[in-house]
C-alpha positions in Angstrom: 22.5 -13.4 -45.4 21.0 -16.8 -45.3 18.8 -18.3 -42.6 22.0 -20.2 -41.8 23.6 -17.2 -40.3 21.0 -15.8 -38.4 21.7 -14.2 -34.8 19.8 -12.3 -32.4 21.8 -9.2 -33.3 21.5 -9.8 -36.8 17.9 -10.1 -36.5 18.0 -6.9 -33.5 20.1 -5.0 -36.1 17.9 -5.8 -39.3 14.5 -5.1 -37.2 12.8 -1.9 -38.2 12.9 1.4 -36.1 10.0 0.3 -33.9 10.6 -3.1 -33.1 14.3 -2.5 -32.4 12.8 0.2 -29.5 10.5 -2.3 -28.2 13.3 -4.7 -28.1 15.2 -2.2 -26.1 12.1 -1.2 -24.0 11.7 -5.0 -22.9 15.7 -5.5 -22.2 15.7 -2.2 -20.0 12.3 -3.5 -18.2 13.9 -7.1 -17.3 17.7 -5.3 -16.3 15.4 -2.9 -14.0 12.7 -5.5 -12.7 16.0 -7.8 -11.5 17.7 -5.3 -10.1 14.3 -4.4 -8.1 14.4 -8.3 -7.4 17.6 -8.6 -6.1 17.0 -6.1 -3.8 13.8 -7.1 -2.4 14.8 -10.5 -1.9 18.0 -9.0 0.3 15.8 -6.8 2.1 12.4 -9.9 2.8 15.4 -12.3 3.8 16.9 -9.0 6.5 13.9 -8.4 7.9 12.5 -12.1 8.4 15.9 -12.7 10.5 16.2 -9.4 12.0 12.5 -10.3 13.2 13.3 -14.1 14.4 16.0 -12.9 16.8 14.2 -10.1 18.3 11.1 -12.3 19.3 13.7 -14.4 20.8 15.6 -11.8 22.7 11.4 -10.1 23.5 10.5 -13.4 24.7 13.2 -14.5 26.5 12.3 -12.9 29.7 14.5 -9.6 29.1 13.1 -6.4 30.9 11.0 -4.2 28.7 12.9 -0.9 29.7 16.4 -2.7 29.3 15.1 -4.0 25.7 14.1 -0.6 25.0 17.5 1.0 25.9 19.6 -1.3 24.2 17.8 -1.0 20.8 18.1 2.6 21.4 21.5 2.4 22.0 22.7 0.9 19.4 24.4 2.9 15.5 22.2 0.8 13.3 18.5 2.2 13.6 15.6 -0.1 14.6 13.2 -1.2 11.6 10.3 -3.6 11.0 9.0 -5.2 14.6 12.2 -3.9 16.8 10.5 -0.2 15.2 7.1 -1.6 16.5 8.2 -2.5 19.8 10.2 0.9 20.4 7.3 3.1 19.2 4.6 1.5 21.5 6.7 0.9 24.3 7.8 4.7 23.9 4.2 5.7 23.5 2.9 3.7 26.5 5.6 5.3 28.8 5.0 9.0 27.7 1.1 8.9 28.3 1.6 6.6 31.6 3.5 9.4 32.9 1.4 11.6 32.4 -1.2 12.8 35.2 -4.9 12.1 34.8 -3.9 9.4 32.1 -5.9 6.6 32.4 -5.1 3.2 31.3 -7.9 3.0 28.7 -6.1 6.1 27.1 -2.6 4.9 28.1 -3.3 1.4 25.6 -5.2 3.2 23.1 -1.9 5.5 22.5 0.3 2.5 22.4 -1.8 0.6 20.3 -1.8 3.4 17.8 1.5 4.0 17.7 2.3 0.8 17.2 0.4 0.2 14.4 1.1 3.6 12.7 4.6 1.7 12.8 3.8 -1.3 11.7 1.8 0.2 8.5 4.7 2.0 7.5 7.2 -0.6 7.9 4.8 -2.8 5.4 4.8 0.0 2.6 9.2 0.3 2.7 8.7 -4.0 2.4 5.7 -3.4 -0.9 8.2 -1.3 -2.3 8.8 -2.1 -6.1 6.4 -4.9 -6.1 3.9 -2.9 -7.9 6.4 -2.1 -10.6 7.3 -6.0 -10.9 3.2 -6.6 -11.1 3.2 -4.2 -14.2 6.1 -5.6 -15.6 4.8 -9.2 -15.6 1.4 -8.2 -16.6 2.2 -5.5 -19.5 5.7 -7.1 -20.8 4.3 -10.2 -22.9 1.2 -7.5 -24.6 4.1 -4.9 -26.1 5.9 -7.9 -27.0 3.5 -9.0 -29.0 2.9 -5.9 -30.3 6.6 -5.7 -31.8 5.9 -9.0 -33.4 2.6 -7.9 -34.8 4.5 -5.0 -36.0 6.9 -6.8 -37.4 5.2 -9.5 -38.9 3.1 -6.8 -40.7 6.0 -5.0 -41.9 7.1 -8.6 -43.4 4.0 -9.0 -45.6 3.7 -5.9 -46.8 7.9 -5.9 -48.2 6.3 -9.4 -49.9 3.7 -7.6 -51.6 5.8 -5.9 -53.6 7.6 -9.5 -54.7 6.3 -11.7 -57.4 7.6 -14.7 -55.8 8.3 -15.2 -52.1 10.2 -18.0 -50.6 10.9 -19.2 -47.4 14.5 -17.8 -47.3 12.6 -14.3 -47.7 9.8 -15.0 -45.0 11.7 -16.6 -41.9 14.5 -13.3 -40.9 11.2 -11.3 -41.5 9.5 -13.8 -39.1 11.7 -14.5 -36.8 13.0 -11.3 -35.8 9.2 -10.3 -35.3 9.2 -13.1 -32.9 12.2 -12.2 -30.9 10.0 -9.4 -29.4 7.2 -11.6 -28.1 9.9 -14.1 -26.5 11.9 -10.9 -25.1 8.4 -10.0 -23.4 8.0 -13.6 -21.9 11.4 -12.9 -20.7 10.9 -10.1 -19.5 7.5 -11.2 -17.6 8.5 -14.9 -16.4 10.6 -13.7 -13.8 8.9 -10.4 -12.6 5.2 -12.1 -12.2 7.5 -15.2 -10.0 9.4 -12.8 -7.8 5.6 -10.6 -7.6 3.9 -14.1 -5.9 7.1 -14.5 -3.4 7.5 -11.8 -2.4 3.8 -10.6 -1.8 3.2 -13.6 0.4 6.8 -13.2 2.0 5.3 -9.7 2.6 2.0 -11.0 4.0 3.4 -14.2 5.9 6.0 -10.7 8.0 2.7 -9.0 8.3 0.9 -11.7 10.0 3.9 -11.5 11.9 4.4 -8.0 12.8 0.1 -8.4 13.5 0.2 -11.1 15.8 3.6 -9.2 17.9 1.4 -6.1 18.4 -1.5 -8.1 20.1 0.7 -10.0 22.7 2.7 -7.0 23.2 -0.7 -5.1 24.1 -1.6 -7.9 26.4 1.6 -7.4 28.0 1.4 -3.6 28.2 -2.0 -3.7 29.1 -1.4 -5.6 32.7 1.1 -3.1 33.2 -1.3 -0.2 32.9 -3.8 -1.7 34.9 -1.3 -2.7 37.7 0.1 -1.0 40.7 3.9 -1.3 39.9 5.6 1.3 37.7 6.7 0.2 34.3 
């Protein structure tokens, strides 16, 4: 084979034992890490709508109770802030009817609630983006470490020759470096869709923060009023 006819699967297929398994390693990383990708950027671009029109419909003057109903109502189950709204509104209604409930204990409830919600509606959103932090950071290092295995493997088959040439170096070469730009292939994307989607993530949190403080203000007249809820 000349250096004419080189191929990535020539130079997969002529790789030793270990670098062909790193190879492998790094292709099953980047297949997993977009699928993880894809997902995620489904899920951030669901929730970010499904959030817009419920602030619309919560600030649009609707009745808290009729809000509540409806949401409960409906097949699809309520996530991300509709979850918030539902758990602290439940919350606040239990404990109000309650007697010898003040309103200190009534908010305290609600406000709990509500943020036990929100937490866990954050963790489903971080889901996989740890695995696409790894990915980016540790992808390029065993990369490299196929090509430094390869390379190594090279020189020591050229030991063993009394003259080497360049036609006997480069498959050696390149097919050593096929694993380090497999890595960077593997990484490039994962550490991109990492930063989007953890500020995505923390732009929804903000979000889902600044709901459960005007909500409390809102919940909060109502426990210290005269009129039911």
């Amino acid at each position: 084979m000349t250096h004419n006819q080189l191929s990535v699967i020539d130079l997969f297929l002529d790789a030793s034992l270990i670098v062909q398994l790193i190879m492998l390693t790094l292709v099953a990383l980047s297949f997993i890490s977009w699928t993880m990708i894809i997902d995620r950027m489904r899920t951030l671009k669901q929730v970010s709508q499904s959030s817009g029109e419920f602030e619309d419909k919560f600030w649009s003057g609707v009745d808290l109770s009729k809000l509540y109903n409806d949401l409960g109502a409906r097949r699809i189950p309520p996530t991300g802030m509709e979850l918030v709204f539902m758990s602290g509104y439940r919350e606040f209604v239990r404990l109000r009817n309650q007697k010898g409930t003040g309103p200190g204990a009534v908010m305290e409830g609600a406000h709990r609630a509500m943020r036990v919600a929100h937490s866990r509606e954050i963790d489903k959103l971080e889901t996989n983006l740890s695995f696409l932090a790894t990915v980016g950071s540790t992808t390029p290092y065993i990369g490299l470490f196929g090509t430094v295995w390869g390379i190594m493997n090279s020189f020591i088959a050229l030991g063993s020759v009394k003259q080497a040439t360049l036609a006997m170096v480069a498959p050696g070469i390149a097919e050593a470096l096929i694993a380090t730009a497999m890595g960077l292939f593997a990484a490039i994307p994962a550490v991109i869709a990492y930063n989007k989607f953890n500020h995505s993530v923390q732009k929804i949190e903000n979000q889902y923060d600044n709901f459960v403080e005007e909500f409390s203000g809102i919940l909060h007249r109502k426990a210290h009023s005269s009129s039911g809820a």
